[in-house]
N, C-alpha and C positions, 0 to 999 in steps of 0.2 A: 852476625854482628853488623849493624847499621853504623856508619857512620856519616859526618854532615855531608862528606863530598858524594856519596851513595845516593844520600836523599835526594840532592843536587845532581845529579847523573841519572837519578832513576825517571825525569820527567822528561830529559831532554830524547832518552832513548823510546819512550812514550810515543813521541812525536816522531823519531824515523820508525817506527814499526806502522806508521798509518801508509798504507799501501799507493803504489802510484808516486813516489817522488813530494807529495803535496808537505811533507812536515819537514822537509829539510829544511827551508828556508826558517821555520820558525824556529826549528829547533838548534838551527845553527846559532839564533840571534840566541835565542833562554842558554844556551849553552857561553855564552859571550856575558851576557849578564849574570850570570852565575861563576863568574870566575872562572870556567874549567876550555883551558888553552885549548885551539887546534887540532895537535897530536890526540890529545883524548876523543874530543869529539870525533876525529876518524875513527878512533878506536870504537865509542861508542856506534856509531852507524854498521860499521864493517859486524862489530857484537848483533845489531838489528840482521845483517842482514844471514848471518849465519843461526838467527832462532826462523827466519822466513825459509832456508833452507831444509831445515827438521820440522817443517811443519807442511811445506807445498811438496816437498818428494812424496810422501806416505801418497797425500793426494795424487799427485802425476801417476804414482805407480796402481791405484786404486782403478784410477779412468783406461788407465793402457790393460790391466786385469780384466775388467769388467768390460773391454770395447771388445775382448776376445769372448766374453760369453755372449751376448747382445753382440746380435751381426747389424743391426740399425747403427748402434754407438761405436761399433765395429770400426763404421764407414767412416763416421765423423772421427773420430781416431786416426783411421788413413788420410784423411782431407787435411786434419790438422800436420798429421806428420807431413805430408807434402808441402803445404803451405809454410812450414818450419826449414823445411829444404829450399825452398823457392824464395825465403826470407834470405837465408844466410847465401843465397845465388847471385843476389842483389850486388855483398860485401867481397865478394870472391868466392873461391870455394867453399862451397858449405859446409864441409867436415874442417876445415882448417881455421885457426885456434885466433888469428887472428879475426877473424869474420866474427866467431861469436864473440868475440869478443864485442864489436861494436854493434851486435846487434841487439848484448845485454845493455852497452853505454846507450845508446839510440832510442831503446823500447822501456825495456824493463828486464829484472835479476831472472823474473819468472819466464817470461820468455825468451831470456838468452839459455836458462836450463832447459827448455822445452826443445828449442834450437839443437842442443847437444850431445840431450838425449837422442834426437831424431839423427843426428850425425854419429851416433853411437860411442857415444863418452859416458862413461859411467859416474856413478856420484859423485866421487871427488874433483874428478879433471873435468866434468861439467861443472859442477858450483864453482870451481875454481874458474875458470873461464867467466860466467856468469857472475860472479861477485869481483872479479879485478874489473870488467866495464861497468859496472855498476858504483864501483869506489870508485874511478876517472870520473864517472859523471859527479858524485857527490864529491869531491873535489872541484871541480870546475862550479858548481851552485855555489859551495862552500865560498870560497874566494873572491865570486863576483856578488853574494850575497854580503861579507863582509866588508867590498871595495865600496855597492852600494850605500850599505849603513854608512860609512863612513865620510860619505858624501849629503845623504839626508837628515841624517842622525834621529832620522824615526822608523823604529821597528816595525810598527805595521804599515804606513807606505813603502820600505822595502821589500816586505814578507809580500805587499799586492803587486804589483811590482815585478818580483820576481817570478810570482806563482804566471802573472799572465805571462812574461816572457818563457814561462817553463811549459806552457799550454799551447800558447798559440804562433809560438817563435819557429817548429815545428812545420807546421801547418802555410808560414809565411815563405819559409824556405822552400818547402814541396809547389806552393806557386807558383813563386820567383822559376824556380828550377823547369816548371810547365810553361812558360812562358818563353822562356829561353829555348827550349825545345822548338816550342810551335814558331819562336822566330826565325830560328836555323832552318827548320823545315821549309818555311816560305822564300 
């Protein structure tokens, strides 16, 4: 049974299934223009982010399967698990729950589960780990995309806006942060 708010909910959720963080912003605004409050729209993302869970496990567990028949994809298999360990090393301890946590918030849902896996969490308590930093983050976009619109009152200069801050905001920190470094050191 369709009904109007469905139709209305089925485009917003469209748009957080596009991989990478890129449809929040938009889909937070269509989700605003369509009437459907906040509490939903978490609802709706956290709905995205639990179809991206039954769709990347199968795969994770496909490549960890197939890295043990192929000793080539073996390796790459081993390099990633390490580098998944050397991630969550960064955050604190790498098996502990807070670390993956902000490694999903930080990166992505896909590889804070990758993270978890390699920290040896099994489906649930990794996706769970992996989707609570991933819902922080979509909350934090959520809010400051909403703060923004309501200061430009245009959807897509917020949506650019946002996407660049969500791309290269990243990247400006990791800098900053080298910078600061290389100044202490001197």
């Amino acid at each position: 049974m369709t009904t109007a708010w469905t139709q209305r909910a089925w485009g917003v959720l469209s748009l957080f299934l596009i991989p990478v963080g890129g449809g929040i912003p938009a889909g937070v605004l269509l989700a605003r223009s369509r009437g459907i409050g906040w509490a939903a729209t978490s609802a709706l993302y956290f709905i995205s982010d639990c179809i991206l869970a039954v769709i990347f496990e199968p795969l994770l567990k496909l490549l960890i399967l197939a890295g043990k028949r192929a000793p080539r994809l073996g390796r790459v298999v081993d390099r990633f698990r390490q580098s998944m360990r050397a991630a969550g090393a960064r955050y604190g301890s790498a098996a502990g729950p807070v670390a993956l946590i902000l490694i999903a918030f930080g990166v992505d849902p896909m590889t804070g589960r990758s993270a978890a896996a390699a920290a040896g969490h099994g489906f649930f308590s990794g996706w769970a780990l992996a989707i609570t930093g991933d819902m922080l983050y979509f909350l934090m976009i959520m809010f400051s995309t909403l703060s923004l619109n309501s200061v430009l009152g245009d959807g897509t200069w917020t949506t650019v806006i946002m996407l660049a801050a969500m791309f290269a905001g990243p990247w400006l920190i990791g800098r900053w942060k080298a910078r600061r470094a290389a100044a202490g050191a001197a």
